[in-house]
N, C-alpha and C positions, 0 to 999 in steps of 0.2 A: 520276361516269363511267358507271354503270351506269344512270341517268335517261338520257341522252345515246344511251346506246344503243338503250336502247327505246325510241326515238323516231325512228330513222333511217329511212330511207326505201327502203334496200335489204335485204333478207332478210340475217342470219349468225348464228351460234351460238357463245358464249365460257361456256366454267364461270363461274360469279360469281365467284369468290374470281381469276380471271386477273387481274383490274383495278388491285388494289391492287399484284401484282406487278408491272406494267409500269407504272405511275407508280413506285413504287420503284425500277425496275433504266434507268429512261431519266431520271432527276431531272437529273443532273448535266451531261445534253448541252446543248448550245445549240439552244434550242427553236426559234430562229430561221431557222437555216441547218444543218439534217443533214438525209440521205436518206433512208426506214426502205423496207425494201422487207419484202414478206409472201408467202410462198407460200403459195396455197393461195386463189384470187378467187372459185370459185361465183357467188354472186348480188352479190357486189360490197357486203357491208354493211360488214364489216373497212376494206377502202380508204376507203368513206364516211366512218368511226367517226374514223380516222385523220388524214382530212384535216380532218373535223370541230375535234377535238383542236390540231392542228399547223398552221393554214393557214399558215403559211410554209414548211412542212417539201416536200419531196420525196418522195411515197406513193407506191413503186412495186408492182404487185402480179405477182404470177408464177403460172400454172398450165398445166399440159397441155391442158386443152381449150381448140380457137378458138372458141368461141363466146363465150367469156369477153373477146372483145375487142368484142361487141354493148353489152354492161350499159350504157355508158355513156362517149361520146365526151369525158366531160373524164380518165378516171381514165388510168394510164399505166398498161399491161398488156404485159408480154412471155410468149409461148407458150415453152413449154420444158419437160422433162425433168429433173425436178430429181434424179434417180439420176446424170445423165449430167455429167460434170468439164466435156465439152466446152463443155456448154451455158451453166455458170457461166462459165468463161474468157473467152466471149465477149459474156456478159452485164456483168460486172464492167468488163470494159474499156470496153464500150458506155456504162454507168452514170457511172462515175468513183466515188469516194470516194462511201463507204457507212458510217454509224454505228451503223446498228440492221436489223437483219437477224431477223423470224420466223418459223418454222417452222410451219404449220399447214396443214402438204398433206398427204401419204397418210398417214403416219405408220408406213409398213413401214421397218424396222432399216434397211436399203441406203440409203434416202432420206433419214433422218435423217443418217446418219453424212455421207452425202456431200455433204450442205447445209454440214454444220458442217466437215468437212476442205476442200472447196472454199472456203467465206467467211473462212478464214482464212487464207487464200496474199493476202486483196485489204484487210480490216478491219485497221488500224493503232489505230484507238482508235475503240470501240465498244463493243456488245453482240449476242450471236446468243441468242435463247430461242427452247428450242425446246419445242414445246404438245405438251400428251396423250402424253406419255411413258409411260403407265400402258400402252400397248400392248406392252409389253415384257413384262408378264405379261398378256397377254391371247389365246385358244387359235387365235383364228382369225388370229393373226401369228406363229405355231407358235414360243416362247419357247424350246422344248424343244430343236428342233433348228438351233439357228440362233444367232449371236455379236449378242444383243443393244444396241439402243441404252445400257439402264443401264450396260453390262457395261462397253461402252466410255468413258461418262462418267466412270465410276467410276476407269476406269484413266487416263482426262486427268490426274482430278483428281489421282490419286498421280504425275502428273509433276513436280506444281508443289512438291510436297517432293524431289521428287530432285533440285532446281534447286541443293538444298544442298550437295548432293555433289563440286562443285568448290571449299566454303570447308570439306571435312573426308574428303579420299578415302579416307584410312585406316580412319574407322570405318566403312565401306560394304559391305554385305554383297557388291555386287557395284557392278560397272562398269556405269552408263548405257549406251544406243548414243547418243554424242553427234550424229549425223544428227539422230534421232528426235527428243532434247534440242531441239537450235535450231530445227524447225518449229513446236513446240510452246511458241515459249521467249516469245511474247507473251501467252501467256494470264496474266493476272493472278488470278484467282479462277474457281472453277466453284459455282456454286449451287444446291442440290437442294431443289425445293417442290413439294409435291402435283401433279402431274401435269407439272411444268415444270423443266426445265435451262436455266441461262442460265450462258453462258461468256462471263466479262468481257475482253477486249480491251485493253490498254495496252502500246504499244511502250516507251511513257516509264516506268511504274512496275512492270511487268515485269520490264526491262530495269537496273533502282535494283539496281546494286551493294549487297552486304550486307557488312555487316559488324559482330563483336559490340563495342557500347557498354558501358563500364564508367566511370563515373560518380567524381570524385572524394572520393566523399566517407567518411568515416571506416570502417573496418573493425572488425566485430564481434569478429573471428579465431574466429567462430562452428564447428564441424566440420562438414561436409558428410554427411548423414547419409542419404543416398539409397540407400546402400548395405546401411543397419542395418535393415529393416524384414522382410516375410517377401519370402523366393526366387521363391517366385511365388502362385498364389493360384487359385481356381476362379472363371472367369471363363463368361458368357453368350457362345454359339456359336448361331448359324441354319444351319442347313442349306440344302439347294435350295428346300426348300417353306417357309422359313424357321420352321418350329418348333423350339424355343429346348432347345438343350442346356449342363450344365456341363462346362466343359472344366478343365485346368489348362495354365497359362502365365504364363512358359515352361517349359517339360519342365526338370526339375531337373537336374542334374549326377550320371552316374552314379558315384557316392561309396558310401564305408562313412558308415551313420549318416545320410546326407544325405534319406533320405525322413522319419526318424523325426525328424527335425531342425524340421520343416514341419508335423507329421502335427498335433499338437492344434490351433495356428491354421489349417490349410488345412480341417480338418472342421467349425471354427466358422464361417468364409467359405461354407463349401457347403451349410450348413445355413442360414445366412441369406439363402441365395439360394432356397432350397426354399420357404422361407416367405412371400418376396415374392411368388413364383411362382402361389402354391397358390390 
């Protein structure tokens, strides 16, 4: 893949290690017949690279500037605003059915998020990866003051365990906003790789009823013993700047007895955390 590229005929720029990731996260489409669309065209090498790769596929490319529709009269280029809902709504409708959807235009938080909450009102089974995520700590996209891309991945990705919370509502520290639940309820997996998030897409496996299997087969009448071990334990904590603190968790039960109960195994846990560390 990466011979392929540097050999193309129009200017672009990819970290090397991107490549193995999107042969990974597009393996199992139909290389035949899907659409991939990419924001972010400049000189036009990504669309080349693309249709190189896919010559059956559908390589759309998307960016703000019109000039970007000169590069070259075979590529298919739509002008657009990728911060802007409108511009998606109108493009998707325009498009039809889309399976691979990437991210590699400005790379500011509002334009990220808004790629990724707009393509999934229209992607039913797909992928969205979205590139150069690393700008979310980076100074001149001010991480400080601002609801980062990670920030938000991060929080997809804990929706996709709350999905459980309707097959056990009693253990749930709290109640979902089920609204929130069903926009988000396609996402099938979220993926975190060096500088790239890719959120998997399935209406169908999503959407797979759960339920717990238990298996016919003979019984130990073993105890369950989950319970017997220590209360809790000093565990590795990051901060904002992520420098690595020990914490303990969870915070014991205020009891008679119950710290001294912990204290010899929780000082051998924190001491062999000191040591890893050191």
């Amino acid at each position: 893949m990466k011979e392929e590229w540097a050999n193309l005929n129009f200017r672009s720029g990819k970290w090397s290690h991107y490549f193995k990731i999107y042969e990974h996260e597009i393996r199992n489409l139909d290389r035949t017949n899907f659409t991939l669309i990419e924001v972010g065209v400049k000189d036009g090498g990504s669309l080349e690279y693309w249709k190189l790769r896919h010559p059956s596929a559908r390589i759309i490319g998307v960016d703000l500037n019109p000039k970007c529709l000169s590069i070259d009269p075979n590529f298919e280029i739509y002008i657009g605003d990728q911060a802007d809902p409108e511009f998606w709504d109108s493009l998707f409708k325009s498009v039809g059915s889309v399976q691979v959807l990437i991210d590699d235009g400005g790379h500011s938080y509002h334009q990220q998020i808004q790629t990724v909450e707009s393509a999934l009102k229209y992607i039913e089974e797909g992928v969205i990866i979205v590139e150069d995520t690393q700008t979310s700590f980076l100074n001149d996209f001010f991480p400080e003051t601002s609801y980062t891309f990670m920030e938000y991945a991060t929080s997809v990705a804990n929706l996709i365990s709350l999905k459980s919370y309707s097959d056990d509502p009693q253990r749930f520290s709290f109640k979902p906003n089920q609204n929130v639940m069903h926009f988000y309820e396609n996402i099938h997996s979220v993926s975190f790789y060096q500088n790239i998030v890719v959120f998997r897409i399935s209406k169908k496996d999503a959407s797979t009823s759960r339920s717990s299997i238990i298996n016919s087969g003979k019984s130990s009448e073993i105890d369950d013993f989950r319970y017997n071990g220590l209360k809790s334990s000093f565990v590795p904590s990051f901060d904002s700047i992520y420098n690595l603190h020990l914490i303990e968790t969870p915070l014991p039960p205020i009891a008679p007895f119950s710290f001294l109960y912990n204290f010899r195994k929780l000082v051998r846990v924190m001491f062999s955390w000191i040591r890893k560390f050191q």
